[in-house]
C-alpha positions in Angstrom: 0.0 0.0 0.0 1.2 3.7 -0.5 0.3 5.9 2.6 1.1 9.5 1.8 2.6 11.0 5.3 1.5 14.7 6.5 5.2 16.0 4.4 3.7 14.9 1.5 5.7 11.9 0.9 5.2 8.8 -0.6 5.8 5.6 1.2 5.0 2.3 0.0 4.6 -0.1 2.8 4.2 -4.6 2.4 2.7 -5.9 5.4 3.6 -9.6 6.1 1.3 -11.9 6.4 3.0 -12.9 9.9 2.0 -9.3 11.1 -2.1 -10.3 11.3 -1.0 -13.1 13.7 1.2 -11.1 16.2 -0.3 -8.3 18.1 -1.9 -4.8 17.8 1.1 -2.8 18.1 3.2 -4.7 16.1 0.5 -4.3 13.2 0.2 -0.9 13.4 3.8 0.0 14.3 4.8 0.0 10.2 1.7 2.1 9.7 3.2 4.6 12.4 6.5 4.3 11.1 4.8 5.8 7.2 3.2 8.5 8.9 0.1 7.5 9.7 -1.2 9.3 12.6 -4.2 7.9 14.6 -6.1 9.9 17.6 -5.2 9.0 21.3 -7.6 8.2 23.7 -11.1 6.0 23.2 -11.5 7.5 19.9 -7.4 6.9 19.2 -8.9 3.3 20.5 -11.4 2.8 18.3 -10.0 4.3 15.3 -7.0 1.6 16.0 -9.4 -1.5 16.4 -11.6 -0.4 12.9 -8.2 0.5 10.9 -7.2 -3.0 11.9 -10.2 -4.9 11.1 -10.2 -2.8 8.0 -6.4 -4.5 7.3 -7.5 -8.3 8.0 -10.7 -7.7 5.5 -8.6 -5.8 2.8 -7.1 -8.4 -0.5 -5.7 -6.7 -2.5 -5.5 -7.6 -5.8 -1.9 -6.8 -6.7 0.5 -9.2 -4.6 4.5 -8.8 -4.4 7.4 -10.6 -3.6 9.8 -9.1 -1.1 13.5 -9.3 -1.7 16.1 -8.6 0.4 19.0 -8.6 -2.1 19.7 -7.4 -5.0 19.6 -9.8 -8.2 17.6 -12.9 -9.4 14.3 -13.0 -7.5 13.8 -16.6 -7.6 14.6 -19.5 -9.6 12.8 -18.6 -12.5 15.2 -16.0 -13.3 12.6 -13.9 -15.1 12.4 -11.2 -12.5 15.8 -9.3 -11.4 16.6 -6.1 -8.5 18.8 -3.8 -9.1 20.0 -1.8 -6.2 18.2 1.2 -7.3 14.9 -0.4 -6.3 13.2 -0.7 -9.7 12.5 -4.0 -10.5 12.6 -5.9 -14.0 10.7 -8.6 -15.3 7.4 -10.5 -15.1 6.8 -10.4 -11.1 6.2 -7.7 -9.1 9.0 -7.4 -6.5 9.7 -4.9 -3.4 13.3 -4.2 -3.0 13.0 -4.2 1.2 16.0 -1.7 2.1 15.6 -2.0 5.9 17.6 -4.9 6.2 21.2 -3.1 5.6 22.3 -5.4 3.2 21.9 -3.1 0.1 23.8 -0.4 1.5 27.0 -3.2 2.0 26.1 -4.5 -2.1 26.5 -0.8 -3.2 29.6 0.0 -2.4 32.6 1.3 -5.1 35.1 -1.6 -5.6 37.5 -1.7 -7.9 38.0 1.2 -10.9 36.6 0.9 -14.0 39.7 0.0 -15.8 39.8 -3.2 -13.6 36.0 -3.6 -14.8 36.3 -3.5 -18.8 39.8 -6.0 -18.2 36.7 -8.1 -16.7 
């Protein structure tokens, strides 16, 4: 889903499945986290527990596949990630950068001399 936050930005958020299993604040905490802002107190309450009922009724009809590294997808090898987050091929793929690894792939190594010799 994209949430816009109160800046104006876009975020586009994947909820895992396991998130609906765990509890409350652990569903909503992403949500938070994109800049949705929910009222505090019984309303905050109650605007919490219909937002998440909301969630568990929603399908959405486009599906993705979440990657934590960049390359081949799967074992199709008809879907690739580059590190710049757009995605190539037949599946729809989310590039998930919160798990450090992309910053560690993207480093410079090497000139480009030692590159073309390649």
């Amino acid at each position: 889903m994209d949430i816009v936050d109160p800046d104006d930005r876009t975020h586009r958020l994947l909820l895992d499945e396991s998130l609906f299993n765990g509890s409350l604040a652990a569903l909503l905490r992403p949500l938070g986290g994109s800049g949705v802002q929910i009222a505090t107190g019984a309303a905050g309450a109650e605007a919490r527990g219909r937002l998440v009922d909301l969630l568990c009724a929603w399908r959405p009809q486009e599906k993705f596949v979440r990657v934590s590294r960049t390359g081949w997808v799967d074992d199709d090898f008809d879907t690739f990630a580059p590190a710049d987050g757009t995605v190539i091929g037949r599946k729809k793929a989310f590039l998930d950068r919160e798990t450090g690894i992309i910053g560690e792939m993207t480093q410079v190594s090497g000139s480009l001399g030692d590159w073309q010799e390649m």
